[in-house]
KETI-398596 format. One line per field, with one value per residue (C-alpha): x, y, z; residue number from 1. Coordinates in Angstrom, 2 decimals. Layout:
<rs>
c1 <- X ... .
c2 <- Y ... .
c3 <- Z ... .
resi <- NUM ... .
</rs>
This chain:
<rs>
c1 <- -37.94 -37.98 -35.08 -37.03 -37.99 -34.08 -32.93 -35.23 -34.37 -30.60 -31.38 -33.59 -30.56 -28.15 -30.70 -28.86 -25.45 -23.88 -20.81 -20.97 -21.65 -19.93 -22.86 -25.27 -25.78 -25.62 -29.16 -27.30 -24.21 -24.49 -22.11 -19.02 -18.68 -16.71 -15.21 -15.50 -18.64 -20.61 -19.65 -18.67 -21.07 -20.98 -23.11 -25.07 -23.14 -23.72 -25.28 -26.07 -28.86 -28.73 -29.63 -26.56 -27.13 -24.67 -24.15 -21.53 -20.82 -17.90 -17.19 -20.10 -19.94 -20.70 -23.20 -20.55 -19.42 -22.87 -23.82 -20.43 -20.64 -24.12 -22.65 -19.44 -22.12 -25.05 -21.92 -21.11 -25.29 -26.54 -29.05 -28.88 -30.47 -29.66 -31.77 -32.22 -29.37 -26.84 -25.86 -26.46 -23.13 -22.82 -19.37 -16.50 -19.33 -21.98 -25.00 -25.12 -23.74 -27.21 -28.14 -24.94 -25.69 -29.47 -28.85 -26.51 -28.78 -31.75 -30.00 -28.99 -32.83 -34.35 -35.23 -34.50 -31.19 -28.58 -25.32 -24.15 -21.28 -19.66 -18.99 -16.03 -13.96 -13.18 -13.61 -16.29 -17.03 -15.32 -17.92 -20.85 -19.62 -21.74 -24.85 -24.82 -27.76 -25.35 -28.31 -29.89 -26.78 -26.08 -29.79 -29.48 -25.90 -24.92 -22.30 -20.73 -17.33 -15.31 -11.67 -9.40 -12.01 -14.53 -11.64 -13.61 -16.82 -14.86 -13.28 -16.62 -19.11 -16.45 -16.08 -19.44 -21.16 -18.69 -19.99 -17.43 -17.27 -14.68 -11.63 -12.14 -13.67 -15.65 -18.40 -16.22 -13.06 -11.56 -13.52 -10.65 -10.15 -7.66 -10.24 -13.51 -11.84 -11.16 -14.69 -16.43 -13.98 -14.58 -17.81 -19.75 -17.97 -15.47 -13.23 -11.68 -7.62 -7.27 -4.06 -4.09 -0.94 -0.04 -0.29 1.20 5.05 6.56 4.89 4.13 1.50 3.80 7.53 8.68 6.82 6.30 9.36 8.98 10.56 10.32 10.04 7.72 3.45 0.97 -2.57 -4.71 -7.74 -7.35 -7.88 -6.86 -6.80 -5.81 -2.87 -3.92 -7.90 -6.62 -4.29 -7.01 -8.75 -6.57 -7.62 -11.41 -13.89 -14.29 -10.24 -10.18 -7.72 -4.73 -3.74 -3.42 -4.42 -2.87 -2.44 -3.26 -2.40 -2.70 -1.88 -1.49 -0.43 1.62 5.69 7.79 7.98 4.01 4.33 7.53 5.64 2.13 3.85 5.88 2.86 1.72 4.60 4.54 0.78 1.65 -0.54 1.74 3.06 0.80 0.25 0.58 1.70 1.61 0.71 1.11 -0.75 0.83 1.16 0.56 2.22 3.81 7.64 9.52 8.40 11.23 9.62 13.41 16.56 16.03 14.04 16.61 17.93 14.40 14.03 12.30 9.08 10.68 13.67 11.40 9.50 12.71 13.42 9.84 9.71 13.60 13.50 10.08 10.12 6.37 5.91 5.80 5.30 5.18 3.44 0.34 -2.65 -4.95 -4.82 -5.33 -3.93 -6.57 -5.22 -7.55 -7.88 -11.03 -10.07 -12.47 -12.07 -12.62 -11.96 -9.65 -6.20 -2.58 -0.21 3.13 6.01 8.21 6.09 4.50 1.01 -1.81 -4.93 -8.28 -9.17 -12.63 -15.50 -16.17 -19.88 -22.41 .
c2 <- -3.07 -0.16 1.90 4.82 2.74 1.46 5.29 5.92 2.84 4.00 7.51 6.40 4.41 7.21 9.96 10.34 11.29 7.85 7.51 4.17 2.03 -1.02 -3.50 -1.31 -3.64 -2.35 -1.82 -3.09 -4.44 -5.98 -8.24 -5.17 -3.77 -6.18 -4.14 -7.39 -8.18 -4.63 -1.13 1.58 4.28 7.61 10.15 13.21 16.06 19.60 22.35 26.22 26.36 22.60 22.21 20.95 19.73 20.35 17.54 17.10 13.27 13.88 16.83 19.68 23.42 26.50 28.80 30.96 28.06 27.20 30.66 30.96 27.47 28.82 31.68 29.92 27.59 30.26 32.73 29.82 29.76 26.32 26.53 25.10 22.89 21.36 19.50 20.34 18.03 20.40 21.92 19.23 18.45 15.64 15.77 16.72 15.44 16.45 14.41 11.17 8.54 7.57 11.18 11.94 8.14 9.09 12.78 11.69 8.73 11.41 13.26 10.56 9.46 13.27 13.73 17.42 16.92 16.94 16.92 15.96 18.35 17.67 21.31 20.62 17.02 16.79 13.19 10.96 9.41 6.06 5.39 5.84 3.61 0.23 2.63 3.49 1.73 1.22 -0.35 2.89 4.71 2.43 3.26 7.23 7.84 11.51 13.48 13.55 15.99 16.54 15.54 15.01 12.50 12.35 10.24 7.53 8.33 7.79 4.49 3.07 3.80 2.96 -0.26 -1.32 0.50 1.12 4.87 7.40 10.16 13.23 14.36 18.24 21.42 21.25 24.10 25.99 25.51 29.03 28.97 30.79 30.77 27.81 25.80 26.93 26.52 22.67 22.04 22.67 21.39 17.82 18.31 20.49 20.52 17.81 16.91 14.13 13.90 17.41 17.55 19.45 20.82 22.89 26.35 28.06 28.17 26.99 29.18 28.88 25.89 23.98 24.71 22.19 22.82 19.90 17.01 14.25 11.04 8.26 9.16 7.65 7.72 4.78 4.98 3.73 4.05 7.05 6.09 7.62 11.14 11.70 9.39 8.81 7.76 5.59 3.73 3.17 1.20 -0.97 -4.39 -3.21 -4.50 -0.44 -0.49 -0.84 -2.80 -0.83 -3.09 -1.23 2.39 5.29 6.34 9.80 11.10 13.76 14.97 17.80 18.33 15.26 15.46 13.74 10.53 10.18 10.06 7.41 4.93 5.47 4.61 2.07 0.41 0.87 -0.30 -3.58 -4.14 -4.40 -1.70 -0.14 -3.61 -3.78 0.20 1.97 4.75 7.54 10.86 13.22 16.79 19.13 17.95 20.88 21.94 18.41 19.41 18.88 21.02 22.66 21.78 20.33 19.83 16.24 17.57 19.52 16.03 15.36 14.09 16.48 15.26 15.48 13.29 10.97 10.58 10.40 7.36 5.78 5.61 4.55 1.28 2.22 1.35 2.91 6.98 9.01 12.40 15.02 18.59 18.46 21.27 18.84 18.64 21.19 24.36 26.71 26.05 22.46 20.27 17.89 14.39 11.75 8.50 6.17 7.45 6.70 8.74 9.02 10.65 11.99 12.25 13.71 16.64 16.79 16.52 14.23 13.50 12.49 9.95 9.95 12.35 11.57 12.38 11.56 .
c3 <- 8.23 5.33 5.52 7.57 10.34 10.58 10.95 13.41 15.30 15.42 16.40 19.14 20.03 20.21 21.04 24.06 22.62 22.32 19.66 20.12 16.36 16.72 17.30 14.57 11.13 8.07 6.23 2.99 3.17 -0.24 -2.46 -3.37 -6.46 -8.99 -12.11 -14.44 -13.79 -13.66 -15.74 -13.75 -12.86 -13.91 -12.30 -14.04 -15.25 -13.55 -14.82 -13.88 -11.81 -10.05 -6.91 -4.77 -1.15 1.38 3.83 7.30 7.37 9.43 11.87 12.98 11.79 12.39 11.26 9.55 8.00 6.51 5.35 3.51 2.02 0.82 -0.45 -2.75 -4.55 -4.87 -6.55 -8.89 -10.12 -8.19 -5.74 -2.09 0.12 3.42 6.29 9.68 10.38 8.86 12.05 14.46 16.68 19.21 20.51 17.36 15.13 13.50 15.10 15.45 13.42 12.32 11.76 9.44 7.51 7.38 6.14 3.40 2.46 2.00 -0.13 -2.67 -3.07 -3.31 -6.80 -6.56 -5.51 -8.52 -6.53 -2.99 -1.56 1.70 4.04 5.38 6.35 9.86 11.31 11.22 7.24 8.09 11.55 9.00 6.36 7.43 7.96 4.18 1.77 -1.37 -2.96 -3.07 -3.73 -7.15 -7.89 -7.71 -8.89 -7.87 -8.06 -4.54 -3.95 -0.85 0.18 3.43 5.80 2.82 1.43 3.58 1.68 -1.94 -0.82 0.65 -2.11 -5.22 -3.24 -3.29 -5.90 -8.63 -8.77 -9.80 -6.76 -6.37 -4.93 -4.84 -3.24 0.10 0.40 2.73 0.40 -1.53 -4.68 -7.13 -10.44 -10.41 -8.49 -10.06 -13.56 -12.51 -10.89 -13.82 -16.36 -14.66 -13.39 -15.56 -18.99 -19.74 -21.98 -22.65 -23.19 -21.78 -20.15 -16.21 -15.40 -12.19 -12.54 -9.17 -8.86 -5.22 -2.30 1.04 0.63 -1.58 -0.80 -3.20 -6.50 -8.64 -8.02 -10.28 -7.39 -10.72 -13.87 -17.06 -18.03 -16.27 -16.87 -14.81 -12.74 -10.05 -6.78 -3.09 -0.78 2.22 3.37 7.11 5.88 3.51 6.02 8.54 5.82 5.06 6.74 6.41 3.54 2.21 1.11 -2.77 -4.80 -5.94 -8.66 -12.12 -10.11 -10.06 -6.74 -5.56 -1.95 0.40 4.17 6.27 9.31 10.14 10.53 8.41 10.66 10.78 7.10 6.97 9.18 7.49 3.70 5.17 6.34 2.74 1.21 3.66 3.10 -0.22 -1.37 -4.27 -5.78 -7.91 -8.62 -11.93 -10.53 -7.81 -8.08 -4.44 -4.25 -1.89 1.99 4.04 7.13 6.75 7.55 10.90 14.00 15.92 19.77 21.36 20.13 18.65 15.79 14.55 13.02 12.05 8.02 5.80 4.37 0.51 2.30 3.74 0.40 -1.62 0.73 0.93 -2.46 -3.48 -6.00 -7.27 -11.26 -11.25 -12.48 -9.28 -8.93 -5.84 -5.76 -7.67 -7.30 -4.73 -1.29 1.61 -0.75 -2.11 -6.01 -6.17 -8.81 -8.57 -9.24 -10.48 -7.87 -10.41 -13.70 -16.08 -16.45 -17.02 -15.46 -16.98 -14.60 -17.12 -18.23 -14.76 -15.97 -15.47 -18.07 -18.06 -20.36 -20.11 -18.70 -15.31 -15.75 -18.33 .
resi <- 1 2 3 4 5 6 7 8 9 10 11 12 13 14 15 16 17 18 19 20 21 22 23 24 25 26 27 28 29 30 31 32 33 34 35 36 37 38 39 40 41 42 43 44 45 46 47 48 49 50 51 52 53 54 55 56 57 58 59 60 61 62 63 64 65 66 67 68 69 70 71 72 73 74 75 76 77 78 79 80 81 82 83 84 85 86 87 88 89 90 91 92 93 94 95 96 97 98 99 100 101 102 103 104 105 106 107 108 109 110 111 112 113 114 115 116 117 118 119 120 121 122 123 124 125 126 127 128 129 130 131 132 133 134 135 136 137 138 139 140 141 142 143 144 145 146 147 148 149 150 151 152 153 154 155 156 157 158 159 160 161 162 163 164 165 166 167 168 169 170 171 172 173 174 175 176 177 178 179 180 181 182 183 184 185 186 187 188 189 190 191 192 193 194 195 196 197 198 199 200 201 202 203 204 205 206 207 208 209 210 211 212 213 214 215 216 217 218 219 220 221 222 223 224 225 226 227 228 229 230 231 232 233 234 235 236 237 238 239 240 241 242 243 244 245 246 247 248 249 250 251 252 253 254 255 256 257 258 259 260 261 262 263 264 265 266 267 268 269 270 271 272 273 274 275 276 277 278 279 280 281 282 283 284 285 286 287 288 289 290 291 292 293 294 295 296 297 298 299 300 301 302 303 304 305 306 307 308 309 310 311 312 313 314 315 316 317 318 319 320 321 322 323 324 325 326 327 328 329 330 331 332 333 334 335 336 337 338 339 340 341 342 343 344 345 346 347 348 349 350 351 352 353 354 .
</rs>
């Protein structure tokens, strides 16, 4: 059965509104990506006048949302596509499971397409992970950029195809200058060794500023996003090794006790022992919420990470420009870096793009 004829066969399965996944087979669920055996890939650079398809793998949107996602990339010079699918919504998602796989999959093998960009996160990526043809994916490399539940989507396809993909921007993200500058520094014009330092002072979005938790440089393959996606994988054949990574992390919205337990299950998976190091954005909306008067002894989240991470010998560092802020940097998943706890900076050692 060619790939077309398996879509079909799982829409006509869930034409009806099903969510339900768990007895669909992957169309090709291939031997995983092995870093000593096979070179990591690098997808093609970005240019002016691309044309970048916006995709929904996880939750639906709205027509607002689509005509201002349209509206960020077409002010930035690339032109924009979409399916039909776009706007589809069965229940929080958009469409099916087999219509988000099959959109995203069509996108990787259009020839006209030079870049995949998620609109928005939402939930969803991980349910479409076995519906994925990485075969296809290794064989038309693209840049693909999106954060919070696309974190699935970076874990899945560096796990079985080795391809580099990106922490950053969705389409409906605030293009500014800090963000725009950092999108096409890593996407469009690279350089290597150039060092990315924060460049907004404590504020509302990031009450801390930059804390450096263990300090020292680790370089190291970056790896990670949004804490809660990359929990639920652990157990699951999409997680990704963290030996020899640097570490990079996310949340928002979850008090400082939904972020104790999901490190400590982390910590006792053994997921950092191995780690070169561990570099947090800025977790949003992540401190203690005053509903009774037990959460007025309630840790704060910096507490909480001061405590998580106690003993740690490995460079780790709390406050960086990703995350759900509008200053964003877009991080390579993949790539080779360093971080510097010390000077609070992190560097690219290589272009993420060819």
């Amino acid at each position: 059965m060619n790939r077309k004829n398996f879509f079909k066969s799982l829409i006509a399965l869930t034409a009806l509104g099903s969510v339900t996944t768990e007895a669909m087979i992957s169309p090709a669920d291939d031997d995983e990506f092995d870093s000593k055996k096979k070179s990591i890939i690098k997808p093609k650079r970005l240019k002016e006048g691309d044309r970048i398809a916006l995709v929904a793998p996880g939750s639906y949107i709205s027509e607002s949302e689509l005509q201002d996602s349209v509206k960020n990339l077409s002010d930035l010079g690339f032109q924009v596509t979409f399916s039909e699918r776009l706007t589809l919504q069965n229940g929080y998602f958009s469409g099916t499971d087999a219509q988000r796989a099959e959109d995203l999959m069509e996108m990787f093998e259009r020839e006209d397409v030079d870049a995949i960009m998620c609109v928005r996160g939402g939930y969803g990526c991980a349910r479409i992970l076995p519906l994925l043809d990485y075969n296809i994916i290794r064989k038309n490399p693209k840049i693909l950029i999106g954060y919070s539940d696309v974190t699935a989507l970076l874990y899945g396809i560096f796990k079985k195809t080795g391809l580099i993909t990106f922490h950053g921007p969705v389409a409906t993200s605030t293009f500014n200058e800090f963000s725009v500058n950092n999108f096409k520094g890593v996407l469009m014009n690279p350089e290597s060794n150039k060092k990315l330092f924060n460049t907004n002072p404590p504020s509302d979005e990031n009450i801390y500023g930059v804390q450096t938790l263990v300090e020292g440089k680790a370089k190291g393959r970056l790896i990670g996003g949004n804490l809660s996606i990359m929990v639920s994988l652990i157990g699951t054949k999409y997680d990704v090794d963290y030996s020899n990574k640097i570490i990079f992390i996310e949340e928002i919205g979850e008090e400082p006790y939904r972020i104790d337990r999901m490190l400590t299950q982390l910590i006792q998976a053994d997921k950092f022992k191995k780690a070169a190091g561990i570099m947090m954005g800025i977790f949003s909306k992540c401190e203690p919420k005053e509903k009774d008067a037990s959460f007025s002894k309630s840790f704060s989240l910096m507490e909480v990470l001061e405590d998580r991470f106690s003993g740690f010998k490995i460079p780790i560092i709390y406050g960086m420009s990703f995350g759900h802020v509008k200053d964003k940097f877009t991080i390579p998943f993949g790539a080779l870096a360093e971080i510097n706890t010390g000077e609070q900076s992190f560097t690219l050692l290589e272009s993420a793009v060819k």
